[in-house]
N, C-alpha and C positions, 0 to 999 in steps of 0.2 A: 564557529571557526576553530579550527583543530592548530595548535600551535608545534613544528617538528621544528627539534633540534637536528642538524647536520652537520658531524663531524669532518675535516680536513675539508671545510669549505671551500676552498681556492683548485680542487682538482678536480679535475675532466668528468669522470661521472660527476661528482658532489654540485655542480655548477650545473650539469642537465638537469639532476636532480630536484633540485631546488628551486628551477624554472617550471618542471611540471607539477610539481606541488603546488605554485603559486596560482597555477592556472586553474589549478583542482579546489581555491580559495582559501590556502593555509596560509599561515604566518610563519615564516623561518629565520629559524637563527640560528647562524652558522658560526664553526669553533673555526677557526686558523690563527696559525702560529706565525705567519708573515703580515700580514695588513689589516687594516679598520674597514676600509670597505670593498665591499667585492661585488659585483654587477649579480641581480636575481638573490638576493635578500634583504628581509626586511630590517635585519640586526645582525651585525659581524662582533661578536666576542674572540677575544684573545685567551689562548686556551694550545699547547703540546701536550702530546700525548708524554705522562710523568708529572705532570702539574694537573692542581687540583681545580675542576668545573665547580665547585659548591655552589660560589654564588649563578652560577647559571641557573639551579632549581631553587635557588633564593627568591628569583625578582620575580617568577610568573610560573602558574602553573605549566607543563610542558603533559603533551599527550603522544610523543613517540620520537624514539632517536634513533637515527640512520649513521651507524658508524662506518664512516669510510675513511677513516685519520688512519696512515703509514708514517712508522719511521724507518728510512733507510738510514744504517749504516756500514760504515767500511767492516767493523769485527762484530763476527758472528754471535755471540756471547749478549753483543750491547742490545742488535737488531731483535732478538729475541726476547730479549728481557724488557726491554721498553716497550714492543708491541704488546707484549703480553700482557706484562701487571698495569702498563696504561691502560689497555684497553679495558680490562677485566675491573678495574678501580671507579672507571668512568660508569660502566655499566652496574655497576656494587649502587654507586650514588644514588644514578637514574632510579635503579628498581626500589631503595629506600627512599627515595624522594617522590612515589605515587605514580611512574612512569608506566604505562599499561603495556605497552608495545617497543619492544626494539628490534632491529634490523640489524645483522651484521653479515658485510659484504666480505665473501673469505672469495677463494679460488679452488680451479681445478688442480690446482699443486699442491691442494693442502690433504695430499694422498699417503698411504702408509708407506713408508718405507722412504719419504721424498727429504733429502738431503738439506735444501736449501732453507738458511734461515726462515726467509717471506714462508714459503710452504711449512715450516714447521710451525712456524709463531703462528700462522691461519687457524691451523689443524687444532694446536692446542686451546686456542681462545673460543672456537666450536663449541670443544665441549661446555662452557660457562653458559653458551648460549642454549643450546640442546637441553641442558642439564635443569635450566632454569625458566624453562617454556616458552624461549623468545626464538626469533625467526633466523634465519642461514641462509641467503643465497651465496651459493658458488657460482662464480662469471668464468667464462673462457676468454676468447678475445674480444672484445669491445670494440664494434668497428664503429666511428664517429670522429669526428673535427679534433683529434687529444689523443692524449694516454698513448698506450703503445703502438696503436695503427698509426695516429699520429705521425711517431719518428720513421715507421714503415715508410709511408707516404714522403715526408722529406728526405731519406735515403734515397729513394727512386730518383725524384726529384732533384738532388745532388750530384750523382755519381754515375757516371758511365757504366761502369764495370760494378759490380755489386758480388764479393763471396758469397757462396752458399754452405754453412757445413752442412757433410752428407747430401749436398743437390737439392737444398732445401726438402727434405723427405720428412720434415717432422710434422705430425700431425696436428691441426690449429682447428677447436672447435669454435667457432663466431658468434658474434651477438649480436644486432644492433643497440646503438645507446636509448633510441625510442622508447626500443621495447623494453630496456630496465628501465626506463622510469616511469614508462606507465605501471608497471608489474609493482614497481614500488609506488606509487602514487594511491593504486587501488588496493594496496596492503595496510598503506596508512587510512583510507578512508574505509576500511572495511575492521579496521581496528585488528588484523591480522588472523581477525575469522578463518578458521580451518587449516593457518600454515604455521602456528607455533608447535615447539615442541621438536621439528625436525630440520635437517637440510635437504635443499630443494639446487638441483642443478637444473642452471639457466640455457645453458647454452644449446644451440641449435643439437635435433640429434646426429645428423651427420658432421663428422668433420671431412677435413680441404688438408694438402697437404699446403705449406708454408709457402714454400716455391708456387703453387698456383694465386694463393694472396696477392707477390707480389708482382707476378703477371697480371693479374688482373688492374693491381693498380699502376703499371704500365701502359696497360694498353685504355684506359678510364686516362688520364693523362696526359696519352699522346708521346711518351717520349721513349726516348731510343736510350737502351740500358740491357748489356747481358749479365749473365748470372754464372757464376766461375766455380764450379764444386770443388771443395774443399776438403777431405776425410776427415773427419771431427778426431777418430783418432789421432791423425799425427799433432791435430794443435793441443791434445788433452797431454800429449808428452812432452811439448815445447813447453805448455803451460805451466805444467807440474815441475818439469825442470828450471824456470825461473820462478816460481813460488819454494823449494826448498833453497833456491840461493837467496831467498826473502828480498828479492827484486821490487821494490815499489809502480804504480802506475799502470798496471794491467786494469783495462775492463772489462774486464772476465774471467772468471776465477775456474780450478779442477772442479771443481760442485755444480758449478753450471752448467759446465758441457757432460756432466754425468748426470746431472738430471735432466738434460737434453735427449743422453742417448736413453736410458732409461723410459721417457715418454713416450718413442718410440713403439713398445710396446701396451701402454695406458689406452683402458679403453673407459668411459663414462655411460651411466647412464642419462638420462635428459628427461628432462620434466616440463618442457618445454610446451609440446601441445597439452598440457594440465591446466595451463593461464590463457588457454582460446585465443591463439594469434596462429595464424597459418605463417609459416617459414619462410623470409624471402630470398631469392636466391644469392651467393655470392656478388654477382656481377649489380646486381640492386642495390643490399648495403654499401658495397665501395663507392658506387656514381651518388647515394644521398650523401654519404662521409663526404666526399671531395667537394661535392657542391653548396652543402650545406656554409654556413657563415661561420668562422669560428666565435665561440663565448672568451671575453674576453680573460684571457687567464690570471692566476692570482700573483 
């Protein structure tokens, strides 16, 4: 029995994850920084990213760890510096403490030139990973019961009228959450045979523009919601203009919407049919997301 540690236990992937490892007969133990126990593991240690795992490769030997702990915060400086030297700390331990295999789950924003803390902190902690012959998957959107399609889904769900900036034109490559955890499932049980050393993009190789996502999950649904374009320009000038009046309480910051427009032009390649899954369509993933049972959160 192959024992995986899994970091930021309590979120949306980390809880798929951690269910199909159980079923693949691992033992998991998962790091979160909110609760003691969390549905689909066998042990929940208390553990943020900044604070030390020691005794986690103190009490048993561990054979591979799936880092998917974020910290968000408000200043950019903070978000950076805690994802990074946490995560790189965590993974310092593991690889001295006999850990054969690590996994770390970056994104498609962790691209050159990408503005935003999240994308920056990804990119940088990559190389740790690359550098030291452990594994990289970058995820696009994660379509499943959570995480970002999630709030997609309850926006629909909520609101008549729905903005769009730019008419939702921004390009969103998808994923199902299945097919990450089986991909991780058989990384761990294959002990990461033939994918260390690089990063490997997950995501489907065609993308959707945004605006069809959430038509789809509209019309999967059943409910009645239009969609109102917005020029991203003009909100990036309101924005900016209450950001130098240092305005409090915006959920969106000029970095955003410039790495919004900016993706616009982002293209990916896919590595996708490399791990022998045939692509299911948009209209497929949305109706198992919607239908599926959500895991209960942390």
């Amino acid at each position: 029995m192959k024992t995986v540690v899994v970091t930021g236990a309590g979120g949306f992937i980390s809880r798929h994850v951690s269910q199909e490892l159980r079923r693949a007969g691992c033992r998991i133990i998962g790091i979160s920084h909110t609760r003691e126990t969390i549905e689909g593991y066998d042990l929940v240690l208390p553990g943020a990213l900044g604070s030390t795992l020691t005794g986690v490769f103190d009490r048993e030997p561990i054979d591979c760890v799936v880092h998917c702990a974020y910290h968000a915060d408000k200043k950019y400086e903070d978000e950076f510096r805690v994802n990074v030297s946490g995560t790189i700390s965590w993974a310092d331990l593991a690889q001295n403490s006999g850990v054969r295999t690590q996994i770390f789950l970056s994104s498609l924003s962790a691209r050159e030139n990408v503005t935003s803390a999240y994308g920056q902190s990804k990119r940088e902690i990559e190389k740790w990973f690359v550098g030291n012959h452990q594994i990289v998957y970058r995820l696009g959107l994660v379509v499943g019961n959570g995480g970002i399609f999630g709030r997609l889904v309850e926006t629909v769900q909520k609101y008549p009228v729905i903005p769009l900036l730019d008419n939702g034109t921004a390009p969103v490559y998808p994923m199902g959450i299945d097919y990450l955890s089986q991909v991780i499932r058989d990384t761990v049980v294959d002990n990461g045979e033939g994918r260390k050393g690089r990063t490997w993009h997950l995501q489907q190789p065609e993308s959707v523009l945004l605006r069809e996502v959430l038509t789809t999950i509209r019309d999967v649904l059943m409910k009645r919601c239009i969609f109102v374009p917005i020029p991203s320009i003009l909100v990036l000038k309101v924005v900016d203009l209450v950001e130098n009046l240092h305005i409090k309480g915006l959920q969106i910051s000029g970095s955003n919407i410039r790495g919004l427009r900016a993706s616009y032009q982002a293209e990916f390649p896919s590595d996708f049919e490399l791990f022998g899954y045939k692509p299911p369509t948009l209209n497929e993933m949305v109706v198992q997301a919607i239908r599926k049972p959500a895991i209960s959160p942390d």
